[in-house]
C-alpha positions in Angstrom: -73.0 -74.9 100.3 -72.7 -72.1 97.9 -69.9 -72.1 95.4 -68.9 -69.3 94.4 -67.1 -69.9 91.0 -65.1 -72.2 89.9 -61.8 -70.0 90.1 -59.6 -70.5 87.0 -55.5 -72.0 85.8 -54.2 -69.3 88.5 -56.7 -69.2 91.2 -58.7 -71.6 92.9 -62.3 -71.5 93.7 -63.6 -68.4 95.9 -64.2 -69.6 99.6 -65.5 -68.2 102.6 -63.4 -68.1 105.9 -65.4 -67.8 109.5 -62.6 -66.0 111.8 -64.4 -65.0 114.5 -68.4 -65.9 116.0 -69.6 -64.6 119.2 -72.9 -65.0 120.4 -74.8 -64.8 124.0 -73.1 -64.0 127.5 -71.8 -67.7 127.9 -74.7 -68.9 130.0 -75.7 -72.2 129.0 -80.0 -71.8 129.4 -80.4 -68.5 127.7 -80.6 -68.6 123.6 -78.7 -65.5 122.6 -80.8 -62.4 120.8 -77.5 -61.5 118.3 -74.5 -63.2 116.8 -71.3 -61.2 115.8 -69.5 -63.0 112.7 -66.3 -61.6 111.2 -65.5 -63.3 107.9 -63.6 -63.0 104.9 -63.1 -64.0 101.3 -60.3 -65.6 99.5 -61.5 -65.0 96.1 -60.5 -65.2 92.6 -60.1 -63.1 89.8 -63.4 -64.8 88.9 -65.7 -63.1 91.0 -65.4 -58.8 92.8 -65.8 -57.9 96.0 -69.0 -56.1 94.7 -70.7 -59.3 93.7 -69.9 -61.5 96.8 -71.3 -58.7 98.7 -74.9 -58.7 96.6 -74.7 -62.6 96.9 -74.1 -62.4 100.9 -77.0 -60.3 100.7 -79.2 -62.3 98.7 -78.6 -65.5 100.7 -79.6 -63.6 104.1 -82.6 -61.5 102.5 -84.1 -64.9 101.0 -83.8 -66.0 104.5 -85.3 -63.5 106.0 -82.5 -62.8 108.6 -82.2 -59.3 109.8 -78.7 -58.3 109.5 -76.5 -54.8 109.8 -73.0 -55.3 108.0 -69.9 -53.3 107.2 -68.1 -54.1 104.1 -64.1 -53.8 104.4 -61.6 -54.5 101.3 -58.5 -55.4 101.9 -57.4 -55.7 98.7 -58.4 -57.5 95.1 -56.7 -60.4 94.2 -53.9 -59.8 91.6 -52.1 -61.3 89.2 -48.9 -60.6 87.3 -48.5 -61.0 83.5 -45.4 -61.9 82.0 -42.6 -59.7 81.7 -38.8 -58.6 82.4 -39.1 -58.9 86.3 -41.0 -62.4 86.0 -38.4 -63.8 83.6 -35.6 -62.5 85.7 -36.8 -64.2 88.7 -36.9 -67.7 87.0 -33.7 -67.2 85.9 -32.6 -66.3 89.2 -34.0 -69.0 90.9 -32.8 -71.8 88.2 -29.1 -70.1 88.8 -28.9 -70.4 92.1 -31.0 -73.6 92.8 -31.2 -75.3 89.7 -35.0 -75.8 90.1 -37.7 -74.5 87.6 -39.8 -72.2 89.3 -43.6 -72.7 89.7 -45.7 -69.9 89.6 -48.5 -69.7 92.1 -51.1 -67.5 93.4 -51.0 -69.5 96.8 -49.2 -68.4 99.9 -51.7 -65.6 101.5 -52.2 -61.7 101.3 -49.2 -59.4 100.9 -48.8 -55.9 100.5 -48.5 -56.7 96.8 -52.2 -56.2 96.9 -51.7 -52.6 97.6 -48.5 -52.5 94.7 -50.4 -54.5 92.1 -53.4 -51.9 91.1 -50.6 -49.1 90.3 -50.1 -51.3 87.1 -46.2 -52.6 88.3 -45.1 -56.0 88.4 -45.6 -57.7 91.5 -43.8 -61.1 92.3 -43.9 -62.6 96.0 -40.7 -64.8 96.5 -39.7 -65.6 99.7 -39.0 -68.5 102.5 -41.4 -71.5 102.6 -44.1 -70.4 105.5 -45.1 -73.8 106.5 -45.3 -72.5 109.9 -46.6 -68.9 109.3 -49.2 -67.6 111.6 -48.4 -70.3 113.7 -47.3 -70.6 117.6 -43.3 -71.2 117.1 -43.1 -69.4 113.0 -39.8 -70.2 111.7 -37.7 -70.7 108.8 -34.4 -72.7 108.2 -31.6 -70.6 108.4 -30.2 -72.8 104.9 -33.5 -71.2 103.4 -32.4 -67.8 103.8 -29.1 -68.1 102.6 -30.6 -69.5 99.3 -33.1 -67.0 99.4 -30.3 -64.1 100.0 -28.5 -65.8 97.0 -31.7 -65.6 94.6 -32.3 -61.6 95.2 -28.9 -61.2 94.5 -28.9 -63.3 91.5 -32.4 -61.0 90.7 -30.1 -58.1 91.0 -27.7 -59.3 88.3 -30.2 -60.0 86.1 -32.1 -57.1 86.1 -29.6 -54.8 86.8 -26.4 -56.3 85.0 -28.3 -58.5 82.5 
């Protein structure tokens, strides 16, 4: 029930993601002494790592649940200002496909994350992943031929143009 903010124009709101819960041996008539939980945050540019973590905290302290955690961060969410690589991969998508881009802080973690903080540019274009992480992943071989077409449109503009 918590909300965590309200995320902003390139982010949506900050939300907590359960992967994995373990608990007990798997009898059914014994009520486990522990849970294991890994979880995760898909947060905005709203809210840091640092401050989820004091929340988490406050929510089980107020509770009174004894707890032991270890923090990991995968990386910050990042966003890329306008600019010469941003502009030329409009114009390379427009060229090739004819469609106006829309930008988008959707689609999942990258190693962008890792790119980002060094202060460079970072744009994610690639295939649609309506299947990613899923049994049977694909993409339409069409796709990437437009998607070969549009880096080397990229190339021409930043190189040529």
């Amino acid at each position: 029930a918590v909300q965590w903010d309200q995320g902003n124009a390139d982010f949506p709101p900050t939300s907590f993601q359960v992967s994995n819960l373990k608990s007990g041996t798997g009898a059914t008539n014994i009520i486990p002494g522990t849970v294991e939980m890994i979880f995760n945050f898909r947060y905005s540019t709203e809210v840091t790592h640092d401050k989820l973590q004091q929340q988490v905290e406050a929510i089980l302290d107020k509770h009174g649940v004894a707890y032991q955690m270890d923090w990991v961060l995968s990386g910050k969410p990042f966003r890329t200002a306008g600019g010469k690589l941003l502009e030329a991969v409009q114009m390379a998508v427009k060229t090739v496909t004819g469609y106006e881009t829309t930008l988008s802080t959707s689609g999942g973690t990258s190693d962008g994350r890792f790119i980002a903080p060094t202060g460079a540019q970072v744009i994610e274009l690639g295939p649609l992943n309506a299947t990613i992480h899923q049994i049977d992943e694909h993409v339409s071989v069409a796709d990437l031929d437009t998607l070969s077409a549009i880096y080397q449109q990229l190339l021409t503009e930043l190189l040529v143009n």
